[in-house]
C-alpha positions in Angstrom: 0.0 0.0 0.0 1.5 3.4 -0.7 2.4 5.2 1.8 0.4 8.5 0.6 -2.7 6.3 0.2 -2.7 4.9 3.0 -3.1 8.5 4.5 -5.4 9.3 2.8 -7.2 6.2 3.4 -6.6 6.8 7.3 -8.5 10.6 6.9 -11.7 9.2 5.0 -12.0 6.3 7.7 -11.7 8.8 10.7 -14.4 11.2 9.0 -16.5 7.9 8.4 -16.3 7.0 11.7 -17.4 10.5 12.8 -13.6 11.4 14.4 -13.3 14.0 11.8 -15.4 17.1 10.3 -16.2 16.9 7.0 -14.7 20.3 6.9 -11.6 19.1 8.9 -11.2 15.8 6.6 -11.4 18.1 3.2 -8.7 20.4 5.2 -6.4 17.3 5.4 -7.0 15.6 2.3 -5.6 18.7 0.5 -2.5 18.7 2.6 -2.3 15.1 1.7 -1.9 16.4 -2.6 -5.4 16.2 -3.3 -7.7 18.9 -5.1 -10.6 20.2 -3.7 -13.1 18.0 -5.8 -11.2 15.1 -5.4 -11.3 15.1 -1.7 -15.0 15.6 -1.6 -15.3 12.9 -4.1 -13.5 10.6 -1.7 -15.8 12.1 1.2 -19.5 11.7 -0.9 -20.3 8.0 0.4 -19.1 8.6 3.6 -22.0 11.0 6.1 -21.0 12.9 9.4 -22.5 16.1 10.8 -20.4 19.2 10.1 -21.1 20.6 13.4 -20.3 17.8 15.3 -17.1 17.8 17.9 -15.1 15.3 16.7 -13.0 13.4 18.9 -8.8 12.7 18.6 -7.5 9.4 17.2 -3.8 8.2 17.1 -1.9 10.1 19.4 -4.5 13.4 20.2 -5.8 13.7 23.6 -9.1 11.9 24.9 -11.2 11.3 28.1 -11.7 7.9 26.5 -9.6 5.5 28.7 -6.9 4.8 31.2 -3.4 3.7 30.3 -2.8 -0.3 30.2 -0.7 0.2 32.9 0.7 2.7 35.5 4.3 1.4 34.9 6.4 3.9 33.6 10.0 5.2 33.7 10.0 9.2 32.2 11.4 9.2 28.9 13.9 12.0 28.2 15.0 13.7 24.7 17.9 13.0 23.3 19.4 13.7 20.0 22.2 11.8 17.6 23.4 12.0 13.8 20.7 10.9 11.1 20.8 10.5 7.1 18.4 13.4 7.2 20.5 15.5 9.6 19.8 15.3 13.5 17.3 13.4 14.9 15.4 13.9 18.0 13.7 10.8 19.8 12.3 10.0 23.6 14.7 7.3 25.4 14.0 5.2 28.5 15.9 2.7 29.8 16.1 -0.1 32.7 18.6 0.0 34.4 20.2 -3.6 33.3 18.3 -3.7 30.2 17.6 -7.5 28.8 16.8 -5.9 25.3 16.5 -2.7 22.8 13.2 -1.5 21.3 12.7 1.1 18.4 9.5 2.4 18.8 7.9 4.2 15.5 4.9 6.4 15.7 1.6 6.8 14.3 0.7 9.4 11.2 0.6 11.8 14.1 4.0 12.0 14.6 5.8 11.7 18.3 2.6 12.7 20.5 3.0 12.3 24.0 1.7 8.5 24.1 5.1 7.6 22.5 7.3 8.6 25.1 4.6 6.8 27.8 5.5 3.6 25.8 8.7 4.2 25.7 8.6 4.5 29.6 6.2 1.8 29.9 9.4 -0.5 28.1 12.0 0.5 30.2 9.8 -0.1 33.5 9.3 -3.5 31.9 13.0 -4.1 31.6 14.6 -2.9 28.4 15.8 0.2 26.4 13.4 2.0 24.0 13.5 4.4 21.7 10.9 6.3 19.7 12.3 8.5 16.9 10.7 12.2 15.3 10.4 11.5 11.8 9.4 14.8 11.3 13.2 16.0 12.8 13.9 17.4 9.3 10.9 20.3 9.6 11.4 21.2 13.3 10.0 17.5 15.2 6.4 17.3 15.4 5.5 19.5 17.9 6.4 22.8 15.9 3.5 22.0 13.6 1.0 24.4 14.4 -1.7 22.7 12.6 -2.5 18.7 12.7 -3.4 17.8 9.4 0.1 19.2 8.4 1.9 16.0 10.2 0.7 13.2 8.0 0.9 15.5 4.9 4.3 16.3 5.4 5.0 12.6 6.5 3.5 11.2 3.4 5.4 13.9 1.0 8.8 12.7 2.9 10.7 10.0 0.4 10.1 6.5 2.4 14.0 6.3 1.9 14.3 9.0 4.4 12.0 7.4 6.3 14.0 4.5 6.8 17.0 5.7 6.8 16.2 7.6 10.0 15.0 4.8 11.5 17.7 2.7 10.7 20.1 5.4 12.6 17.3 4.8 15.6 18.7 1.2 15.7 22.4 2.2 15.5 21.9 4.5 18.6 20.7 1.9 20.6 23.2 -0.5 19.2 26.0 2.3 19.8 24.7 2.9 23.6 23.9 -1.1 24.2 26.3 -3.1 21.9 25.0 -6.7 22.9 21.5 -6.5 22.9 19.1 -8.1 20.9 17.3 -5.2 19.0 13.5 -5.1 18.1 11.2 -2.6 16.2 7.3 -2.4 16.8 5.2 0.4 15.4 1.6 1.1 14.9 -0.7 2.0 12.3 1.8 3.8 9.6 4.8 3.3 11.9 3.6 -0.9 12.2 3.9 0.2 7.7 7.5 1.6 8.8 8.5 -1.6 10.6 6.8 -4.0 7.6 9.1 -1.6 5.2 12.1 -2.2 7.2 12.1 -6.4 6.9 11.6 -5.1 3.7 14.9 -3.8 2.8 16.5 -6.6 4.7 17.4 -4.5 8.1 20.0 -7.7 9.4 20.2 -6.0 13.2 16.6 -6.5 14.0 15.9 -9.4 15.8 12.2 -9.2 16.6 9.4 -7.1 14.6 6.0 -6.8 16.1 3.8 -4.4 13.6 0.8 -3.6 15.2 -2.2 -2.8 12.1 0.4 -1.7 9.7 -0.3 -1.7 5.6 2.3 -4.4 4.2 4.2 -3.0 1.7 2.7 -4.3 -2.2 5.9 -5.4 -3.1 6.1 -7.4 0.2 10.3 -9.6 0.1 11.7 -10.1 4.1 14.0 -12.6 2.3 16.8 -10.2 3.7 15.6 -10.3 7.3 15.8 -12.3 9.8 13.5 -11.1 12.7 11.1 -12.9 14.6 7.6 -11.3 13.6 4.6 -10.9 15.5 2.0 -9.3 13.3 -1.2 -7.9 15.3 -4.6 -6.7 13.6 -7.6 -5.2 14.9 -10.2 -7.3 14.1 -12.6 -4.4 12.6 -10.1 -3.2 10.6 -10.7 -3.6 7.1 -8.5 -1.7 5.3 -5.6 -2.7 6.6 -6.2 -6.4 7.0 -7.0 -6.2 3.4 -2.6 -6.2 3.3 -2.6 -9.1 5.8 -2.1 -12.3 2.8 0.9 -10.1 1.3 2.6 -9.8 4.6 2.1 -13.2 5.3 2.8 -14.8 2.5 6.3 -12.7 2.5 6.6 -14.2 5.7 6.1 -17.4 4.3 8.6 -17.2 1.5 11.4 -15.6 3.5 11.1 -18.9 5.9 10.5 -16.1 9.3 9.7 -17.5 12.2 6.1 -15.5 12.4 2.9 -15.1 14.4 0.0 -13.5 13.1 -2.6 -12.1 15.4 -6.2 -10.8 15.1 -8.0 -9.2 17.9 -11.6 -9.6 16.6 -14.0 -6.8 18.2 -11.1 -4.3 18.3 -10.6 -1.1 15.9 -7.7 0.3 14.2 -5.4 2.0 16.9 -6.8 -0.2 19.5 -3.5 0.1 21.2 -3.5 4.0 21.6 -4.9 4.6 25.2 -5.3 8.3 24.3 -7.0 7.7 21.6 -10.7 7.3 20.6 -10.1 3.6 19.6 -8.7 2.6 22.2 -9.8 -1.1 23.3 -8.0 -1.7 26.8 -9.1 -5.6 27.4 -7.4 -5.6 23.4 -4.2 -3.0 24.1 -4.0 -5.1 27.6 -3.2 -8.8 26.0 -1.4 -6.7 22.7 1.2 -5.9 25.5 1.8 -8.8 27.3 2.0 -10.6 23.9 5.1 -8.4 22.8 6.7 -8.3 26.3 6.5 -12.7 26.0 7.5 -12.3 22.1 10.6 -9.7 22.9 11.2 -12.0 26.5 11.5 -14.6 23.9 13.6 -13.5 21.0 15.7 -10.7 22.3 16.6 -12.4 25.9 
């Protein structure tokens, strides 16, 4: 799935589902490259009330839920050297950590959840980090407006994407030189962590990409990570990728798990989100704690 379409894709679904103004959703589907008619074109089959209030998704804030658990070391920012210049991530670690984690955001860039969850994996016992994709124009927070984080995600080249990423795993190589290393991301970050088996990333030795969009040209035959694949059971657009990632999974020889939670929305995982399913997010995370516990240790 391209990465621009899947954006877009992500707008129409959170206007369908009544997260979004149709005003607001117009707004962000011409950040995202398309025209004015276009984007009501991809509105017209979908109904919500203009004036309605909508709620945040993916990294905004919500009265929707409490975290999946009170756990937490405080993340802190740190900086290092990038393809794309310097790049600015939260970092958390244990003390004696048993494993390293790269954590990759949502389309919403490095909200405040991200750092939580990077706490939550140090209290848990290892080092995470989460890096600012957007560290080229500023990091996420100097974006004024919302809807200009997942256009100016989607018009940055997936090569730069990656690459920054990749320099994610070399700092936590660099500060913890014989660890296992893992990468799990959600909704176009769990796309980010599906793209990196697929240029081979050799230093990852788990992947857990929670509703990502498999990349069409799906080939891990260059990795060599264990991969837990979780899916929100209600969440059709993205599962519609599930076969291709699989059947990559398949043909590389991976050792692979592949998990639905049926009931459960897109962004289940994101206690500050609207979707948020916490009996769902609740067993997500103790599967990747017993999936890293397993692979990494």
């Amino acid at each position: 799935m391209a990465l621009r379409a899947y954006l877009r894709g992500e707008v129409i679904e959170d206007f369908a589902d009544g997260l979004l103004t149709r005003r607001e959703a117009l707004h962000r589907l011409v950040v995202l490259g398309l025209t004015v008619p276009a984007a009501g074109a991809a509105l017209v089959a979908c109904s919500s009330d203009d004036d309605a209030q909508p709620q945040t998704t993916e990294g905004g804030d919500s009265t929707a839920s409490s975290p999946t658990t009170t756990a937490s070391v405080t993340a802190e920012s740190i900086t290092f050297a990038a393809p794309s210049g310097e790049a600015t991530a939260a970092y958390a670690s244990a003390a004696e950590p048993k494993g390293a984690v790269l954590v990759v955001h949502e389309n919403r860039g490095l909200t405040p959840h991200f750092p939580d969850l990077v706490g939550r994996l140090a209290a848990d016992g290892y080092a995470a980090l989460a890096v600012d994709l957007l560290s080229p124009e500023g990091g996420t927070d100097s974006f004024a407006d919302p809807a200009g984080v997942p256009g100016a995600l989607g018009a940055a080249p997936l090569e730069r994407l990656i690459g920054d990423l990749q320099a994610g795993i070399g700092e936590l190589q660099r500060r913890w030189p014989d660890l296992g290393i893992a990468a799990m991301g959600f909704c176009f970050g769990g796309g980010m962590v599906w793209n990196l088996l697929n240029v081979g990333e050799p230093r990852l030795a788990a992947a857990v990409p929670f509703y990502g969009p498999a990349p069409a040209d799906a080939d891990f035959s260059g990795a060599r990570a264990a991969v837990l694949g979780i899916y929100a059971g209600n969440d059709t657009r993205v599962n519609e990728t599930r076969p291709t990632a699989e059947a990559a999974l398949q043909a590389a020889e991976l050792t692979y798990e592949i998990k639905t939670f049926e009931g459960a929305d897109h962004a289940f995982f994101n206690d500050t989100g609207a979707r948020y399913n916490a009996p769902a997010a609740t067993e997500a995370y103790a599967d990747v704690l017993a999936w890293f516990d397993r692979y990494l240790v």
